[in-house]
MARBA-3410 file (N, C-alpha, C, O; in Angstrom, 1 decimal):
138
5.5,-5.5,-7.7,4.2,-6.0,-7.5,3.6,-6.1,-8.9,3.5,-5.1,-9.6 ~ 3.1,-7.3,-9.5,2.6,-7.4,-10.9,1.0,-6.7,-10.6,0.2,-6.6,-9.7 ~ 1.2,-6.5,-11.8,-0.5,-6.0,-12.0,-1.9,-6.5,-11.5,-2.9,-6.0,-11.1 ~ -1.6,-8.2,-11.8,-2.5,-8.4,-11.0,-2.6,-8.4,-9.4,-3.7,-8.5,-8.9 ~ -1.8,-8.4,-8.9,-1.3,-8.4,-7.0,-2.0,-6.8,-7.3,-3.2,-7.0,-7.1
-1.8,-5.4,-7.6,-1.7,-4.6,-7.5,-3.3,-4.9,-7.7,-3.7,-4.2,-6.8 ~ -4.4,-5.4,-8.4,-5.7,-4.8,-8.8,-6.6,-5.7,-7.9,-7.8,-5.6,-7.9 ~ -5.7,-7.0,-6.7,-6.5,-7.7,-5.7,-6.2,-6.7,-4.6,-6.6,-7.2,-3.5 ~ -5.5,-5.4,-4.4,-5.1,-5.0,-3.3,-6.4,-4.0,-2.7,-6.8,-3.2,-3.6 ~ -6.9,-4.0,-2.0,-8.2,-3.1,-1.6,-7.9,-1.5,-1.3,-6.9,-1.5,-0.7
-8.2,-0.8,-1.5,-8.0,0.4,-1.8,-9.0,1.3,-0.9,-10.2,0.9,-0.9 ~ -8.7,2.6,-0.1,-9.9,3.4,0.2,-10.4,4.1,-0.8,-9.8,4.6,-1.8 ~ -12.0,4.2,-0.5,-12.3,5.3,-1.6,-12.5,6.7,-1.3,-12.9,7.5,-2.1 ~ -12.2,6.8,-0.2,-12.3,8.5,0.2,-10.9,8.4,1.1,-10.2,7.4,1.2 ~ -10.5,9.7,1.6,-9.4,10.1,2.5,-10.1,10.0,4.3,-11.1,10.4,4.8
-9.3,9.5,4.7,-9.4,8.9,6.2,-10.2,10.1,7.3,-9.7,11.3,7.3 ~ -11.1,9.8,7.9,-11.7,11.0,8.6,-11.8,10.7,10.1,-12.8,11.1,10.8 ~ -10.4,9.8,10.6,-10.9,9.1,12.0,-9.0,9.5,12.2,-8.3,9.0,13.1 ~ -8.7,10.3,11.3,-6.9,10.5,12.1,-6.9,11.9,11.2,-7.5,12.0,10.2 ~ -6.0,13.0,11.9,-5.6,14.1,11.7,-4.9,14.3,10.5,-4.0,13.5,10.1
-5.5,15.6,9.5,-4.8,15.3,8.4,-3.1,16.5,9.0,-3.5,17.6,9.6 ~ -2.4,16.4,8.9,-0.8,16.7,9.4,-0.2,17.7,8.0,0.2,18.8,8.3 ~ -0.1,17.3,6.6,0.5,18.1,5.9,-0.3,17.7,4.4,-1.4,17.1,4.2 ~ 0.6,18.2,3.7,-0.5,17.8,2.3,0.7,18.4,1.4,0.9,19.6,1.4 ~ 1.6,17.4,0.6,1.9,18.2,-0.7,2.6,17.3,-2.1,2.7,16.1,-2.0
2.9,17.9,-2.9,2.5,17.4,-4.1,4.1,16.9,-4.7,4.9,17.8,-4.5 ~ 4.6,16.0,-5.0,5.7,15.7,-5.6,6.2,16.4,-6.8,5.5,16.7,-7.7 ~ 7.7,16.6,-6.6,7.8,17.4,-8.0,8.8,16.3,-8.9,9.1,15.2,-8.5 ~ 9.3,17.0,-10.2,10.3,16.3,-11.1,11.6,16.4,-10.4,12.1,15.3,-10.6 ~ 12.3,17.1,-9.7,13.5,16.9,-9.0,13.6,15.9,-7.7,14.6,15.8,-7.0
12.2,15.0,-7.5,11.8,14.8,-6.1,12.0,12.9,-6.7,12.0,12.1,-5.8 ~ 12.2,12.5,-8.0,11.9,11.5,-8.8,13.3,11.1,-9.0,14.2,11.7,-8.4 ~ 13.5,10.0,-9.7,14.3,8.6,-9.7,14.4,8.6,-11.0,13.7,9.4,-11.5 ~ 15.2,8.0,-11.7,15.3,7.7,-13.0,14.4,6.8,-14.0,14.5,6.9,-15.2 ~ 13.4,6.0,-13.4,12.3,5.9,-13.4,10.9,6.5,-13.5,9.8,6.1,-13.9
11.3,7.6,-12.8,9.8,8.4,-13.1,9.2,8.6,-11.6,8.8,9.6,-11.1 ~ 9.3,7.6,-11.1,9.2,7.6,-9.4,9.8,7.8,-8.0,10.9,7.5,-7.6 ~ 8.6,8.4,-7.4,9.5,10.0,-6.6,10.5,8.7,-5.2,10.1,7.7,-4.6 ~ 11.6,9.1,-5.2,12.5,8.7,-4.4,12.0,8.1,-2.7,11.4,8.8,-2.0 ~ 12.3,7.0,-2.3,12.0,6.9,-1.3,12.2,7.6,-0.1,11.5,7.7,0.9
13.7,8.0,-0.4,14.0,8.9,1.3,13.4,10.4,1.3,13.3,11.1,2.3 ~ 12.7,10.5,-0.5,11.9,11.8,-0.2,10.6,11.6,0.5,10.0,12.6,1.0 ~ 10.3,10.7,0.6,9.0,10.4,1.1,9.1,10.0,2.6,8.2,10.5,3.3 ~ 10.2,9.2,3.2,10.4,9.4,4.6,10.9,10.7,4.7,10.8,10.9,5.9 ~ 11.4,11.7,4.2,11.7,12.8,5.2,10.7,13.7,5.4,10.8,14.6,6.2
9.2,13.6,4.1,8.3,14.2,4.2,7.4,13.3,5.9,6.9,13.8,6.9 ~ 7.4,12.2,5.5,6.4,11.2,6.8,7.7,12.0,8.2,7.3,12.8,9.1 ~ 8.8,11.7,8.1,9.3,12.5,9.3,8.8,13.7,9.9,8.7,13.9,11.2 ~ 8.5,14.4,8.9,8.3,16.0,9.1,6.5,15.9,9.6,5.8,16.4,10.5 ~ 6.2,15.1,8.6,4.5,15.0,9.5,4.3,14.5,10.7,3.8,15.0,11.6
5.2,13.0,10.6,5.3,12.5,12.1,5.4,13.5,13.3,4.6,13.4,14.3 ~ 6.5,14.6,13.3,7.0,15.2,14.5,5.7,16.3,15.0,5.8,16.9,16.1 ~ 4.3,16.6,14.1,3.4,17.7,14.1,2.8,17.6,15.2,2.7,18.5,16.0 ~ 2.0,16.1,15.4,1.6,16.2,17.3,2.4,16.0,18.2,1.9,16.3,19.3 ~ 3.6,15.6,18.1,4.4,15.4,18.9,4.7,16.9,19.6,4.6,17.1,20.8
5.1,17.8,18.5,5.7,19.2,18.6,4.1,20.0,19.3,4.3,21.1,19.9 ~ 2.8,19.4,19.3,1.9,19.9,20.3,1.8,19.6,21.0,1.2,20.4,21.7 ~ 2.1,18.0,22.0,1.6,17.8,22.7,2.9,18.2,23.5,2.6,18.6,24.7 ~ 4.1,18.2,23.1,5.2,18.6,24.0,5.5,19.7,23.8,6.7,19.8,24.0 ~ 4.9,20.8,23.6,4.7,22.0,23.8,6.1,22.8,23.4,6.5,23.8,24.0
7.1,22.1,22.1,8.1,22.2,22.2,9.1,21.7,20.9,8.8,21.3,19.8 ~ 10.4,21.8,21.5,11.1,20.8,20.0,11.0,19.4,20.6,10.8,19.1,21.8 ~ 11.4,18.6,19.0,11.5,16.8,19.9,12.3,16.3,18.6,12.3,16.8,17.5 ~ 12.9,15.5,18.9,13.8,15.2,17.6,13.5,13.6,17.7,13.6,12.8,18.7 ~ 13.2,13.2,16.2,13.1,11.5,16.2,14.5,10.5,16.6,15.7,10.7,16.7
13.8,9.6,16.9,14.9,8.8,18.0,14.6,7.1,17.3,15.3,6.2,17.8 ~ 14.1,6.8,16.8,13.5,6.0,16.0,12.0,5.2,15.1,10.9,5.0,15.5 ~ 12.7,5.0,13.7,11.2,4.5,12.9,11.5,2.8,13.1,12.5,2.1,12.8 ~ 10.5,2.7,13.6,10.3,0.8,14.0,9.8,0.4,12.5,10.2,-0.7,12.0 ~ 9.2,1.0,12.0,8.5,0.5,10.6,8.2,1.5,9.6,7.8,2.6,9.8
8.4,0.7,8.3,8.2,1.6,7.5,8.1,0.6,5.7,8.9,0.0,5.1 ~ 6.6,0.9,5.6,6.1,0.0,4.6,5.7,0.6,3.4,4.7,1.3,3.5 ~ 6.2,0.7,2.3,6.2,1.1,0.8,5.1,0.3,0.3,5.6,-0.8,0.0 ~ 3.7,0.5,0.0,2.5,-0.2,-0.2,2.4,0.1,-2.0,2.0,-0.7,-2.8 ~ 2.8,1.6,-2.5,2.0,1.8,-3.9,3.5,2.5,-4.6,4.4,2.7,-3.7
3.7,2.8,-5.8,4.8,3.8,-6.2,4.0,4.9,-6.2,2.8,5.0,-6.6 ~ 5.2,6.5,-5.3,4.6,7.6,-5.9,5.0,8.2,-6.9,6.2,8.3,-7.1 ~ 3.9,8.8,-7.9,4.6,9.8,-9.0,4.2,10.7,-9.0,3.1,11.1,-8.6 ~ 5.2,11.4,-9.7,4.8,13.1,-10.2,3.8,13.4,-10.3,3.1,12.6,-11.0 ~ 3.1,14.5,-9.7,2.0,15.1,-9.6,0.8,14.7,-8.6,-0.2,15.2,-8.3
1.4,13.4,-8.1,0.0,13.0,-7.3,0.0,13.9,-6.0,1.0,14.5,-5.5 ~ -1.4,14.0,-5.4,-1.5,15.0,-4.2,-1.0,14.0,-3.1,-1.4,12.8,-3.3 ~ -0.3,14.2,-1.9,0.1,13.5,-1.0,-1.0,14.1,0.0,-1.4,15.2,-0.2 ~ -1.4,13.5,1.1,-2.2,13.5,2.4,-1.5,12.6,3.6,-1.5,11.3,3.6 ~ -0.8,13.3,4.6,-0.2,12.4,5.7,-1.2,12.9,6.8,-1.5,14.1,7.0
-1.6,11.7,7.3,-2.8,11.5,8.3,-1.9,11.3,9.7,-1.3,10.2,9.4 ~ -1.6,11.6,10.9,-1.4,11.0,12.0,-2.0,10.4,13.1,-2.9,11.1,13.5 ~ -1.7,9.5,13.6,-2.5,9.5,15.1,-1.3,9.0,16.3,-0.3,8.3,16.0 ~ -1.5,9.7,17.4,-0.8,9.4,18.7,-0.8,8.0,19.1,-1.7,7.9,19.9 ~ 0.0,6.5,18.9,-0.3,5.8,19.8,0.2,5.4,21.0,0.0,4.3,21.5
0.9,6.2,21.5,1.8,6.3,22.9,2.3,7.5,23.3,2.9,8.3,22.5 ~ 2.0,7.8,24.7,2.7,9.1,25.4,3.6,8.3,26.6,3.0,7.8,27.6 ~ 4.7,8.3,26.5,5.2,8.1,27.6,6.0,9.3,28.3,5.7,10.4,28.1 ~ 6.8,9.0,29.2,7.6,10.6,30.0,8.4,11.4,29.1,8.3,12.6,29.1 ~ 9.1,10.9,28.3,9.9,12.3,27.3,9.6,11.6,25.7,10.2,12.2,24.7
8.8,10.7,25.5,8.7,10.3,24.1,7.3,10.2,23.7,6.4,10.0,24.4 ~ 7.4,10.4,22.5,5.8,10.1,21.7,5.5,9.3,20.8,6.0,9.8,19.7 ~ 5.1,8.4,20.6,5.1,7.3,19.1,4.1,8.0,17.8,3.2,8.9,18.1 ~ 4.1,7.8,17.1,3.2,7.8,16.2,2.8,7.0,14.9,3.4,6.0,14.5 ~ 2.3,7.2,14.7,1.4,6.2,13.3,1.4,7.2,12.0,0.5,8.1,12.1
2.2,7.1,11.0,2.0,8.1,10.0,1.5,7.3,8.8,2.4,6.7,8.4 ~ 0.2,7.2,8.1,-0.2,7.0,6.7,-0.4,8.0,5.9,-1.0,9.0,6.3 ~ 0.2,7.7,4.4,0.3,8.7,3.4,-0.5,8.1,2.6,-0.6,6.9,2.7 ~ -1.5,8.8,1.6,-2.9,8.5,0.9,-2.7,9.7,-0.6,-2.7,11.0,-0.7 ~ -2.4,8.6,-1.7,-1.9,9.7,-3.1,-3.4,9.9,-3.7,-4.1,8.9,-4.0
-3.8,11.0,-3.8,-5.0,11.4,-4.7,-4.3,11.7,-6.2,-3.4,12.5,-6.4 ~ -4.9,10.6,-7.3,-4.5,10.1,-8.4,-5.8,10.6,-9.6,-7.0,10.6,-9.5 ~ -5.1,10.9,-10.6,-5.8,11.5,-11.5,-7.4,12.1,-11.6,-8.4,11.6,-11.8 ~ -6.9,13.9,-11.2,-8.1,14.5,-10.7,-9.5,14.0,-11.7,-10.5,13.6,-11.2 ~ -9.4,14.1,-12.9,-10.9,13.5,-14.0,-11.1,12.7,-13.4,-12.0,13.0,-12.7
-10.8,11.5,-13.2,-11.1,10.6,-12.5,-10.7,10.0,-11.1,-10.3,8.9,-10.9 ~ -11.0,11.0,-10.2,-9.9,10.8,-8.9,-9.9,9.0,-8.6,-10.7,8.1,-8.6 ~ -8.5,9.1,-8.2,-8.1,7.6,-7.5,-7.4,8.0,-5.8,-6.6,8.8,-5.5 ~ -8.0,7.1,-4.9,-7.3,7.6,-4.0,-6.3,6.0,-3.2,-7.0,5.0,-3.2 ~ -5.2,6.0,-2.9,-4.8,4.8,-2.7,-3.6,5.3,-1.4,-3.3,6.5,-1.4
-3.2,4.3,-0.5,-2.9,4.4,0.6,-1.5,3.8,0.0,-1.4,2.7,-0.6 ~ -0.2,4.9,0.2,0.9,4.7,-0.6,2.2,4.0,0.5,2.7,2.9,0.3 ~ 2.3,4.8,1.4,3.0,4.6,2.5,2.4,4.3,3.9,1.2,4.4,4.0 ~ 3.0,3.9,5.1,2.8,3.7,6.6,4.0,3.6,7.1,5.0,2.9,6.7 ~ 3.9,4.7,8.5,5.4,4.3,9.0,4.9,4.4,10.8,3.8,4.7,11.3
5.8,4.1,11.3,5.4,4.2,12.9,6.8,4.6,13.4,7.7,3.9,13.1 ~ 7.0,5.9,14.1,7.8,6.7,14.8,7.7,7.1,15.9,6.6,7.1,16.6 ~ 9.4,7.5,16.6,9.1,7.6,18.0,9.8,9.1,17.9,10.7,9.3,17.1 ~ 9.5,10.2,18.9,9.7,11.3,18.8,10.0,11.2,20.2,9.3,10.6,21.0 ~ 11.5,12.1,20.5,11.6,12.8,22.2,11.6,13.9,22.5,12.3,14.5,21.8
11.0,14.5,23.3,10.7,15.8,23.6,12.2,16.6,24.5,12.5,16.6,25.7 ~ 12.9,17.2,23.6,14.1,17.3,24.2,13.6,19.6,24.1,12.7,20.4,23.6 ~ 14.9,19.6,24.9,15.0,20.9,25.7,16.3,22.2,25.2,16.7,21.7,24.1 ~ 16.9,23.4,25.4,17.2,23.6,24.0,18.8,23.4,24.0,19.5,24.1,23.2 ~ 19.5,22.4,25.1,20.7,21.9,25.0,20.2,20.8,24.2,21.1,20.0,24.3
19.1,20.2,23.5,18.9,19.1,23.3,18.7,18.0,24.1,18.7,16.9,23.4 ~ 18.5,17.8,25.5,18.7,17.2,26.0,17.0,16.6,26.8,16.3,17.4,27.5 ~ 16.6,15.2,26.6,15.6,14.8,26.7,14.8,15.5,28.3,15.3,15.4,29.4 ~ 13.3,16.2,27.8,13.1,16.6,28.9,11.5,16.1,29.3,11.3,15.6,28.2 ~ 10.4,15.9,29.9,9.1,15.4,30.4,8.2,16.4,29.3,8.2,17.6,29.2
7.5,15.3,28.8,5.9,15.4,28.0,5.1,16.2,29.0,4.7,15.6,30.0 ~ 4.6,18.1,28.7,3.3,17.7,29.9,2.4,17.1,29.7,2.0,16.8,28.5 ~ 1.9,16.9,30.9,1.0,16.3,31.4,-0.4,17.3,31.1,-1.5,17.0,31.5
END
């Protein structure tokens, strides 16, 4: 993304207060690329791990992901920035749960920046302790 695409992109100025904040943590130097920026699949296995947090309440239980339909790389993360993964529920069906995960980097505390880094949308199943897919309660 050139710099200018990057300074037409709209940005929030505070962190989201209409979806669940799920986890929160901070990228380290082992977590990074040769570049300086932190690795992608570190960042989906962090949104995984947030993803599964309502799921694992509402199914009162374990649930193992079963598929990410989407998954959009909007900003680069780096070292030190604060991560914020927000969820929301948008489907309950009989043994699965979808969700909506956005990640939001709080960027240079003197001057905080807050920018919406990632989005992913996941499907979680509420499985049983053979593993084996069992009903959401109700």
């Amino acid at each position: 993304m050139s710099d200018s695409t990057a300074s037409t992109i709209k940005q929030p100025a505070t962190l989201p207060t209409d979806k669940e904040l799920v986890l929160r943590v901070v990228p380290m130097p082992a977590d990074s690329n040769a570049n300086g920026d932190i690795f992608g699949g570190w960042i989906m296995a962090q949104v995984d791990i947030a993803g599964s947090v309502l799921p694992i309440r509402l199914s009162k239980g374990r649930v193992t992901t079963v598929s990410v339909k989407e998954f959009v790389f909007k900003q680069p993360v780096t070292i030190g920035d604060l991560l914020s993964f927000y969820a929301t529920v948008e489907r309950v069906g009989n043994t699965s749960i979808s969700v909506r995960v956005e990640v939001y980097a709080e960027r240079n505390p003197a001057d905080r920046q807050i920018v919406k880094v990632t989005e992913a949308s996941l499907t979680y199943v509420a499985i049983d302790r053979e593993g084996k897919p069992r009903p959401v309660p109700r």
